[in-house]
N, C-alpha and C positions, 0 to 999 in steps of 0.2 A: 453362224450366218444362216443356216436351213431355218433356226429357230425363230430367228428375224424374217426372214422370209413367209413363215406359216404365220405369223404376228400380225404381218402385213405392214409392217414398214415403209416410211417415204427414201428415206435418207438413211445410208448407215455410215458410220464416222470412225474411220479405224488408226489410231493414235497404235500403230507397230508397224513393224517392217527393219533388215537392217539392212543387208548387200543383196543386189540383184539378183537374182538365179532365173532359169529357163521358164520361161510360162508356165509349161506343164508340169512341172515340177512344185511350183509355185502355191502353195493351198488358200493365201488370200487372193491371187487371181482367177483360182478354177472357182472358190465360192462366190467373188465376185460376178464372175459370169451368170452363174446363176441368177443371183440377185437382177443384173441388168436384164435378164431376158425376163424376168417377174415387175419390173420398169422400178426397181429401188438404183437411185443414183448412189455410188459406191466412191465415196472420198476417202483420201488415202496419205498419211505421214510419206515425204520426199525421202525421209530417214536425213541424219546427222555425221556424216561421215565427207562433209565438206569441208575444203575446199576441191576435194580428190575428184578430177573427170572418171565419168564412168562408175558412180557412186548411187545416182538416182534408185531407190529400190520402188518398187509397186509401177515398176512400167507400161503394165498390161494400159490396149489401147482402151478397153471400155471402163479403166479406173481412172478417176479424178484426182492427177499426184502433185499435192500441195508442197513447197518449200517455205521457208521461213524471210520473213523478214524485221526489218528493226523497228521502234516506235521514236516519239523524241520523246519520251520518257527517259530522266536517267536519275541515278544517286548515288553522286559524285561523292571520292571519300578522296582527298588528296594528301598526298605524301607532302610532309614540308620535313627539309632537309636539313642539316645541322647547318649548311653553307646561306640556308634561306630561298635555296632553289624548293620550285612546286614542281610535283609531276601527279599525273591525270590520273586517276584510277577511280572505280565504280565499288558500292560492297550495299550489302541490305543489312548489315551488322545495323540495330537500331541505335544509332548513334542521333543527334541530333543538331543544330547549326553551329552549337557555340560547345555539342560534346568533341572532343576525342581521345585517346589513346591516355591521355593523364599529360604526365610531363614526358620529355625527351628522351626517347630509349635509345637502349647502343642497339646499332645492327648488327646481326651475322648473317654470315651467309656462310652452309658448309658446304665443300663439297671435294670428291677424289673418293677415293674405298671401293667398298664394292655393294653397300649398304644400300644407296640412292639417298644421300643424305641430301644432294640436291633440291631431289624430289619429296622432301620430308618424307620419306619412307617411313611404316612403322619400325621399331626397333634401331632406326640411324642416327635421332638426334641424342646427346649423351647432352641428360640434365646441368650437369656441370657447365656444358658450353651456352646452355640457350636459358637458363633461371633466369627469370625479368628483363628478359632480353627481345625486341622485333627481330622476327626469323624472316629470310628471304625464304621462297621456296620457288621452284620452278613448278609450272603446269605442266601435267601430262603425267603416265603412270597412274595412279594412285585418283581419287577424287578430290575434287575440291576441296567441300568443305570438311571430307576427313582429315586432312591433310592441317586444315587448323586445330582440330581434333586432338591429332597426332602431336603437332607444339603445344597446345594445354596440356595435357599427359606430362608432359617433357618440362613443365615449368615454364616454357615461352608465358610472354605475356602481351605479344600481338603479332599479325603474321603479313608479309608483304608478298602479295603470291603472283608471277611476272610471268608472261605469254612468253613462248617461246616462237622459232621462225615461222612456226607451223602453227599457229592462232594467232600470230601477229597483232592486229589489235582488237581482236574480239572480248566485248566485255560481256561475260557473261557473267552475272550478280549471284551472289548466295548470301543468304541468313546464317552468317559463319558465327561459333561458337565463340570465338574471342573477339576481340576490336583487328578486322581485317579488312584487305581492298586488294583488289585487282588491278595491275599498270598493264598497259600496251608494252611491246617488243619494243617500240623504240623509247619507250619512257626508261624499259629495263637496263637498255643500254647506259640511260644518262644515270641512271641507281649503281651501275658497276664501275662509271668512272668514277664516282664521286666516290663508292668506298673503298677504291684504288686508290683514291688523291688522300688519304685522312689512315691517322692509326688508331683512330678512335672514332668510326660512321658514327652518328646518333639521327634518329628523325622521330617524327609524329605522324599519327593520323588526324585528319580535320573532316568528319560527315559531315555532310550537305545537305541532308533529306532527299525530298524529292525537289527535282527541276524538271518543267515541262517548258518544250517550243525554244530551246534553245542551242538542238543540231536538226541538222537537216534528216528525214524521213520521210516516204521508207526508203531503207537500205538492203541491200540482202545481208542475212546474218553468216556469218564466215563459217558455221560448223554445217548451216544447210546444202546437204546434199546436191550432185550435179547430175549434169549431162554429160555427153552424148550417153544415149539408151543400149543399153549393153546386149539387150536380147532384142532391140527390133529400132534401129538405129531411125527406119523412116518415118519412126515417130518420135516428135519434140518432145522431151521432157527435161526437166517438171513441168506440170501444163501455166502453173499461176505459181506465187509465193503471197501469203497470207500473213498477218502479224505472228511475232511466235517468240521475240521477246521482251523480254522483262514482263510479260502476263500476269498480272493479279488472276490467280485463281485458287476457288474452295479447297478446304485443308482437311485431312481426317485428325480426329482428336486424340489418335492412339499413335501418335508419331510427332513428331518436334520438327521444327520448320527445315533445318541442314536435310531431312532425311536419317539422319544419323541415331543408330540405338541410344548412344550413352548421351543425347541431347531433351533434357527432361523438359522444355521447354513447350507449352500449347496455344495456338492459335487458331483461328477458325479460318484464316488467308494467309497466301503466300505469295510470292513472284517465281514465277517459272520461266523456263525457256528449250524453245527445241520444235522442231517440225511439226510434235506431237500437242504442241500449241497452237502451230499454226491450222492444221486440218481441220479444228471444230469451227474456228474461225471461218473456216470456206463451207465447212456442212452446214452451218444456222443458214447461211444467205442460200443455198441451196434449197432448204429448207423452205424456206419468205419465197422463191421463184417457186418450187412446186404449191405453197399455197396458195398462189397470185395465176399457177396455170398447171393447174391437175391436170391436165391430159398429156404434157410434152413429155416429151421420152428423156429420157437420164443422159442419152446426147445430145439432146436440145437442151436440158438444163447446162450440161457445159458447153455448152457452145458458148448460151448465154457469159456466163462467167471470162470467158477467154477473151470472148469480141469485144467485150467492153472492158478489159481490164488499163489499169493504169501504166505508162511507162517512163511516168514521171514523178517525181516528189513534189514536194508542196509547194518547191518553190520554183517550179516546173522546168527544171532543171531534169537530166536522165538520171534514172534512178543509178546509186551508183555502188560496186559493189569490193568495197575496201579502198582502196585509191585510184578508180577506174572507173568507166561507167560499166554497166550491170550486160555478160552475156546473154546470149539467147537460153544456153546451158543450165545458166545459173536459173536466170528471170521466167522463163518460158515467154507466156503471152504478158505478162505485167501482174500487176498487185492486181488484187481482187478490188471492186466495185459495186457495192451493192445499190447503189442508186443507180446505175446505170443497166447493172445483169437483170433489172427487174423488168426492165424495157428497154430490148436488144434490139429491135426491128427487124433483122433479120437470123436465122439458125441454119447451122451445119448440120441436117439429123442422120443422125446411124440406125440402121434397122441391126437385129443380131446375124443375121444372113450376111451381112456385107463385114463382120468382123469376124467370122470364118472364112469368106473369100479370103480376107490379108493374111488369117495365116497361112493360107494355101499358097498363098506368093510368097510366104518368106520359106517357102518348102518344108512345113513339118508335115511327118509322116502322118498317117492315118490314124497311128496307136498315139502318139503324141495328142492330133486334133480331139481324141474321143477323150484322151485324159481330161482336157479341161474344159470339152463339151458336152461329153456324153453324149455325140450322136455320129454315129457311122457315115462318114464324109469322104467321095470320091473327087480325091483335088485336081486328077488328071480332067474330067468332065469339066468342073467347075473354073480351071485356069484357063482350058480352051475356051469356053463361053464367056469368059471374060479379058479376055485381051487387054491390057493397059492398063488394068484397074489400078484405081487409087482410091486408098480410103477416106470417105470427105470429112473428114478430119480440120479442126479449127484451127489448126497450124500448119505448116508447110516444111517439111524437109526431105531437100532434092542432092540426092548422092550421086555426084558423076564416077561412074569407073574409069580405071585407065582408059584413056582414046574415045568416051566417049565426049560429046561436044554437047548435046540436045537432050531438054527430059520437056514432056508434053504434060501436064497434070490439068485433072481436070474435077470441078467441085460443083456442086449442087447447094445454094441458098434457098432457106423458103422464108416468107416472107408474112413475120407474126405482128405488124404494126401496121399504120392501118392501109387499105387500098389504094389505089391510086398514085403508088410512090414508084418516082424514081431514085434508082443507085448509079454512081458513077465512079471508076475506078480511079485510084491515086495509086500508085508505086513507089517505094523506096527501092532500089534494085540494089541486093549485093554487091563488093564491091568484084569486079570482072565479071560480073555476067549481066548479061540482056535480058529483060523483062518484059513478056509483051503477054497481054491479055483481048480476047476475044469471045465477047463482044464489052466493050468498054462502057456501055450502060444497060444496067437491068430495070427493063420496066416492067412494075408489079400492077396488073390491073384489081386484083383479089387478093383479100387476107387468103392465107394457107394455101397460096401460089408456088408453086418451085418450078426456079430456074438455073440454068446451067451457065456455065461459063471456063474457058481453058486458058492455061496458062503455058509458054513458051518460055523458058530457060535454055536461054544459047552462050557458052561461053564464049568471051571479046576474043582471047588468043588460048593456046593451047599451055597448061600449067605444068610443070615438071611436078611427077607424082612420088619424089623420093619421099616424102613427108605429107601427112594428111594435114592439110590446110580446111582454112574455116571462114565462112563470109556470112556476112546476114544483114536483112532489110526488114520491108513490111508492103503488106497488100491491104488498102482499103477501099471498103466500099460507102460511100458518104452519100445519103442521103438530100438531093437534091432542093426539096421542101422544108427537111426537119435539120440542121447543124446538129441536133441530139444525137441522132442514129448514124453513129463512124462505126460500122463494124468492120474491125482492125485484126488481120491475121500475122503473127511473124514468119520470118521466111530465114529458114536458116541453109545455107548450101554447105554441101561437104565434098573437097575433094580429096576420095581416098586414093592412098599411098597404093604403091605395086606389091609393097611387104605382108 
């Protein structure tokens, strides 16, 4: 990152990250820092450790933390059953509409020992059981497409690989070594009564190719990473979720499409998936705003991104996230926007001074502040000079403690489209609490105007704090002349437990 720095970089785009740890501890947030105060906007992989709260990695507030979401891209590979039942599954096995599997293989499925025959473990399947036979295999353990790998070794001759509770119905596609597909949890289920019901399972595979525009997107993808923010809860993360699967992208020529050594296979593309898809996805449009407005700062570029993000799917429906609609957790501010982030009309901006204020309120020491600033910081000064502070941050989340009732926040707009505009405030209010803003219209007489405005968070009754509870709405400010310009903040409330 120093090297990127001296390079002079717009944008840097960091596809890593896994579980949270302490800011200062953290070396893509302390280089980030850097980068931000040098004005490189610093976007960041959510990490892949969802559905799990409390999973989000690259928290820091002056990073840009991208999560994943789904495309209506799919490629469908369906099971048909010895019975003539279909169940749903996905695979990138290059199969084709009228390929699959040959004729009707028997199933197995093994499992008991201590081998993880379940999980086609290496060394678990005993050739005798699986020669030209479709292996069931459960997800988790072991990789994917090793895992079909591991049944070619073994004499399989195609592999049926089933979500368990814990992926439930996330499809995530691979370029498996043999004729393979991937079912949902509850397709698994109808897979185990059927070769319950029979002493002799048999099924097929049927590829589909590719099918576009025929499920709803975007989705959030089930392995991307969540919320609430583990080192600094009063800020929302993820900030946005970006496309991140089923990705067509460039392939190196010294490796086979699985990933897999013993996969001698070359292509010059693949389909990928993962958070770390989704981040570049947010750094090009990053990219398109900083060359559309060299001067804004790297939080005025996400500001942009945030205020205008989507929180709908195509068929303007709430984005939804497995069989629910989409958290604030999961979703942060919405799907990314790039026709709309290019012309926000109004920015939240951060100077770097005001992102050391908040650590000073979230009480790190001095030795802590200077790890990941490098500048010798008296927080006792700085927190009394600042009373109340809040960082003007493009999202909103307000933590009652036990007994308290009232949180006062207050945020600064400037105003990058063009003069002579008014904003007028809309509320979605959480649900138990009161939302009241003042002043309920900003009028902008000049570009590169900033104005203030406060917001009032009064709970309706008083909540029993045995358990940490969760509400959330939305703050917008709509553009009186232009319907374009809805710059949209979420607003997430938390009330914590006494534990």
């Amino acid at each position: 990152m120093d090297v990127a720095i001296r390079d002079g970089v717009d944008v840097l785009s960091l596809s890593l990250g896994g579980f949270p740890v302490p800011i200062y501890e953290d070396t893509i947030a302390i280089g980030s820092f850097r980068a931000m105060e040098h004005g490189i906007s610093v976007i960041c992989a959510a990490g892949n450790n969802g559905p799990i709260q409390y999973s989000v990695a690259n928290e820091a507030p002056w990073i840009a933390t991208i999560g994943a979401s789904t495309l209506d891209r799919r490629f469908p590979a369906i099971v048909q059953l010895g019975n003539r039942k279909f169940l749903y599954g996905e695979s990138m096995y290059p199969g084709n509409r009228v390929q699959s599997a040959g004729k009707e293989l028997e199933l197995v499925y093994l499992n008991g020992g201590n081998k993880g025959s379940e999980f086609c473990m290496r060394g678990s399947l005993p050739k005798a059981k699986v020669r030209g036979k479709m292996v069931v295999c459960k997800r988790g353990v072991n990789g994917r497409a090793e895992k079909g790998q591991i049944v070619k070794e073994a004499g399989g001759a195609a592999m049926i690989l089933v979500n368990t509770e814990i992926n439930l119905d996330e499809d995530s596609v691979d370029v498996h070594v043999l004729p393979a597909t991937l079912i949902g949890f509850d397709e698994s289920i109808h897979l185990e009564s059927y070769m319950n019901s029979t002493r002799r399972p048999r099924a097929k595979i049927i590829f589909g190719g590719t099918v576009i525009g025929k499920s709803r997107a975007p989705a959030v993808a089930q392995f991307s990473s969540r919320g609430p923010s583990f080192t600094d809860p009063a800020i929302l993360k993820p900030d946005m979720i970006a496309p991140g699967v089923n990705i067509i992208a460039a392939w190196p020529q010294n490796l086979g499409p699985s990933g897999l050594p013993e996969d001698s296979r070359r292509v010059n593309f693949t389909v990928m998936s993962g958070t770390s898809m989704a981040c570049p996805h947010a750094s090009g449009i990053a990219a398109l705003i900083h060359s559309a407005h060299p001067k804004w700062t790297p939080a005025a570029i996400k500001s942009a991104l945030m205020t205008t993000a989507d929180m709908m799917d195509h068929l303007g429906k709430p984005i939804m996230d497995g069989d629910k609609p989409a958290e604030l957790f999961a979703i942060g501010a919405g799907h990314v926007n790039p026709e709309r982030a290019i012309n926000p009309g109004l920015i939240y901006n951060i100077q770097p001074n005001d992102y050391i204020t908040h650590l000073c309120t979230l009480g790190y020491t001095r030795s802590e502040i200077f790890a990941i600033t490098h500048r010798n910081t008296s927080c006792h000064d700085i927190v009394h000079q600042n009373r109340g502070f809040s960082l003007n941050y493009p999202s909103f989340s307000v933590i009652f403690r036990p007994g308290e009732t009232r949180k006062i926040i207050k945020r600064r707009l400037t105003n990058v489209g063009s003069p002579n505009s008014i904003y007028s405030v809309e509320v979605v209010a959480p649900e138990g609490v009161n939302v009241r803003v003042i002043p309920q219209h900003l009028i902008y007489k000049h570009t590169n105007q900033t104005l203030s405005y406060r917001v009032w968070f009064i709970l309706r009754k008083r909540i029993r704090n045995d358990t940490t509870r969760y509400a959330q709405g939305r703050l917008t400010w709509v553009n009186r002349g232009n319907s374009f310009h809805r710059v949209q903040s979420p607003i997430s409330v938390t009330w914590a437990s006494k534990k």
